[in-house]
C-alpha positions as CSV (number, residue, x, y, z in Angstrom):
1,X,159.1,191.0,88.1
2,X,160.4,189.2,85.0
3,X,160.5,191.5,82.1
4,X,159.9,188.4,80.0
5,X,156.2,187.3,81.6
6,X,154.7,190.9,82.2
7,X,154.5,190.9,79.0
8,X,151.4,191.0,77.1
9,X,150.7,187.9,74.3
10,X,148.9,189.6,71.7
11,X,146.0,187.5,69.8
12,X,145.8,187.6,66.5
13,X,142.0,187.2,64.8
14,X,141.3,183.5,64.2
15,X,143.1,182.5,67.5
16,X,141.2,182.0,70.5
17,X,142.9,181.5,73.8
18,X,140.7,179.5,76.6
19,X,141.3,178.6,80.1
20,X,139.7,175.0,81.5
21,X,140.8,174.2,84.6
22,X,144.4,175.4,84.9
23,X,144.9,174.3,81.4
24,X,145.3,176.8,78.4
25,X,143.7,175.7,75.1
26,X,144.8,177.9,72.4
27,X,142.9,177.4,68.8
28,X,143.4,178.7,65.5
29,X,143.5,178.0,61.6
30,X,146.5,175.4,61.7
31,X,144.8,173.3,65.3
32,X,144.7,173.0,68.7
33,X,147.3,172.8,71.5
34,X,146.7,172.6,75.4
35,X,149.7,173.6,78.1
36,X,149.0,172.6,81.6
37,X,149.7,175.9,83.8
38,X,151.9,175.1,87.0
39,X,150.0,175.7,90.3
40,X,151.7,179.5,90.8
41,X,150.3,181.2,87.8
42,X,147.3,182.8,86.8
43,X,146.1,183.9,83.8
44,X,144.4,186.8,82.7
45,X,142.4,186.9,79.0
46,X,141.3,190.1,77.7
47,X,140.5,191.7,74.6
48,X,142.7,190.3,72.4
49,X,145.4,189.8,74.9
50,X,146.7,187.4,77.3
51,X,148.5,188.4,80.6
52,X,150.1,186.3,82.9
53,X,150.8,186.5,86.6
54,X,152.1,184.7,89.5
55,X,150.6,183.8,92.7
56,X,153.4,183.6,94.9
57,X,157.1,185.3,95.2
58,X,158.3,181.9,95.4
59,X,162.0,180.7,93.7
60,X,159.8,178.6,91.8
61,X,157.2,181.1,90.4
62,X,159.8,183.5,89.4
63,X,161.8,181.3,87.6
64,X,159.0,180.0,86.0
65,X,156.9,183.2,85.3
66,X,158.8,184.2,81.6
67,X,158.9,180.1,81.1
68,X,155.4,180.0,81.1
69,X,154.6,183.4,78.9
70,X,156.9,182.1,76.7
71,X,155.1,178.7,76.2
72,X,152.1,180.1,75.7
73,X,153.2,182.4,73.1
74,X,155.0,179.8,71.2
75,X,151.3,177.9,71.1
76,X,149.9,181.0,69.7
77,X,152.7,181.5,66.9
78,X,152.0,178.2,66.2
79,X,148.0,177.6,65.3
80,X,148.2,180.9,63.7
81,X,151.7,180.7,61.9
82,X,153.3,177.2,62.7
83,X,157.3,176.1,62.7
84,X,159.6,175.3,60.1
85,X,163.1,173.9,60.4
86,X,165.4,173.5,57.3
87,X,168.2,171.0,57.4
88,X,170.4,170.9,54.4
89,X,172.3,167.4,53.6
90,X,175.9,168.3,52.6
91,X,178.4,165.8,51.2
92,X,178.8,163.8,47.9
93,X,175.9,161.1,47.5
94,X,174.3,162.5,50.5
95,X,170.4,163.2,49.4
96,X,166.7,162.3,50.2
97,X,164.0,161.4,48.6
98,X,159.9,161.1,49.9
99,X,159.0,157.4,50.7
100,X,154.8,157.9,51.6
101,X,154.6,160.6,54.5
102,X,158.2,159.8,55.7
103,X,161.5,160.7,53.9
104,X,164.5,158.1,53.2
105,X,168.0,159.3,53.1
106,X,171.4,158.3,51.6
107,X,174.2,159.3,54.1
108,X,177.4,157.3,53.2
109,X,175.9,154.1,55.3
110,X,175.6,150.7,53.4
111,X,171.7,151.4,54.3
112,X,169.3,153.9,53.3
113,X,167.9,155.5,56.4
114,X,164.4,155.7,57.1
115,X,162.5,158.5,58.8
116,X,159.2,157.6,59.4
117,X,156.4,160.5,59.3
118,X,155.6,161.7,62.6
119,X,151.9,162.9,64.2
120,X,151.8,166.7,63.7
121,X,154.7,167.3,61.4
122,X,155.4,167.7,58.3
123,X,158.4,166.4,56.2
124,X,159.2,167.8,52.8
125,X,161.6,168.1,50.1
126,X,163.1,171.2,48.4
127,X,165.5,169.5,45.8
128,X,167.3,166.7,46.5
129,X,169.5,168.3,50.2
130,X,167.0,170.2,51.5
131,X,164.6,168.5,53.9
132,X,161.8,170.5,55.3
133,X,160.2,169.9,58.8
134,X,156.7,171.9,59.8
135,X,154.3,171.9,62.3
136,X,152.6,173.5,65.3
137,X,154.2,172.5,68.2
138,X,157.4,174.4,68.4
139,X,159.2,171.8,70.9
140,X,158.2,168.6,68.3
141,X,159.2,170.4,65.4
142,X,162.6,171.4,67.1
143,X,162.9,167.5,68.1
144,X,162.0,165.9,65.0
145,X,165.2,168.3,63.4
146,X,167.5,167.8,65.9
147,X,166.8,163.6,65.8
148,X,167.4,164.1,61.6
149,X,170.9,166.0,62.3
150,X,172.0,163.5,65.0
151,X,171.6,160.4,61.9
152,X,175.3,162.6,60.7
153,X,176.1,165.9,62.4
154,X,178.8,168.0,59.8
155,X,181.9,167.1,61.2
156,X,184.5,169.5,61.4
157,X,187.3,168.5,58.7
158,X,185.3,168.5,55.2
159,X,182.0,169.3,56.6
160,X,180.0,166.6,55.4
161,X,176.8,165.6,57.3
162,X,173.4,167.1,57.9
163,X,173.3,170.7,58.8
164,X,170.5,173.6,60.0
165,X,170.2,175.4,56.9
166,X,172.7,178.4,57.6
167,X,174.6,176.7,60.5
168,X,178.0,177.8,60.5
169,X,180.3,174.6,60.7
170,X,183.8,175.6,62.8
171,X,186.5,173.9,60.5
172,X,189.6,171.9,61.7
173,X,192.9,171.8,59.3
174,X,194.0,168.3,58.4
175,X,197.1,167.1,59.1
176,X,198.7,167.6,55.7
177,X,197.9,171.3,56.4
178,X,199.2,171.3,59.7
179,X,203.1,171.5,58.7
């Protein structure tokens, strides 16, 4: 058994946790989001708890039995909590500023770089570096950060670009330093 999915999702009051069909709908204060179950599991709502099982011993089913668990815990954290990413814009005339919903950036290009707002996030600014992303869906707010770092990952000799907030950058020595 995977130690991962035989464990129990807890509910938190305010979420409710349905299943139509082979598809999970979990609500809560922050919205709604659906997960289509593969055909090998089975799900089990109790009082104030979600348990889920496989069908089969298959390769598949076990591989996927913590997978799925997983999933639908993240969909629970997230009507009743939600995601946040912080990316931090390091470098000299790097900075952001809100344009509408979406966020336009200054990165060292002869262009300002648009990011336009996406359904189900949230972009923010804390200063002038500091661009917030929030939402509900775990895998979209993990997407919408990772496609704002890839405009200028830090690169490894000054360390300018745009970083997780926290992300350790491994330095190179320069040439010069080198001798």
């Amino acid at each position: 058994m995977s130690r991962i999915g035989r464990t129990p999702i807890t509910i938190p009051s305010g979420v409710t946790v349905e299943l139509q069909d082979k598809t999970v709908v979990v609500r809560g204060s922050k919205g709604e989001l659906k997960l289509d179950l593969p055909t090998f599991t089975s799900l089990d709502i109790a009082e104030g708890e979600v348990n889920v099982a496989r069908t089969n011993n298959s390769r598949q089913a076990r591989a996927n039995h913590g997978l799925t668990r997983s999933l639908i815990q993240n969909l629970v954290e997230g009507v009743s909590e939600g995601f946040t990413k912080r990316l931090e814009l390091v470098g000299t005339g790097y900075r952001a500023s809100m344009k509408g919903a979406g966020i336009s950036m200054t990165l060292g290009f002869s262009h300002p770089v648009e990011i336009p707002a996406v359904p189900g996030i949230t972009l923010s600014l804390e200063g002038n570096n500091i661009v917030i992303v929030q939402g509900i869906d775990k895998q979209l707010v993990g997407q919408v950060a990772a496609d704002i770092r890839k405009l200028r990952p830090p690169e490894p000799y000054k360390g300018k670009g745009i970083r997780y907030e926290g992300e350790q950058v491994r330095r190179k020595q320069g040439k010069a330093t080198a001798a």
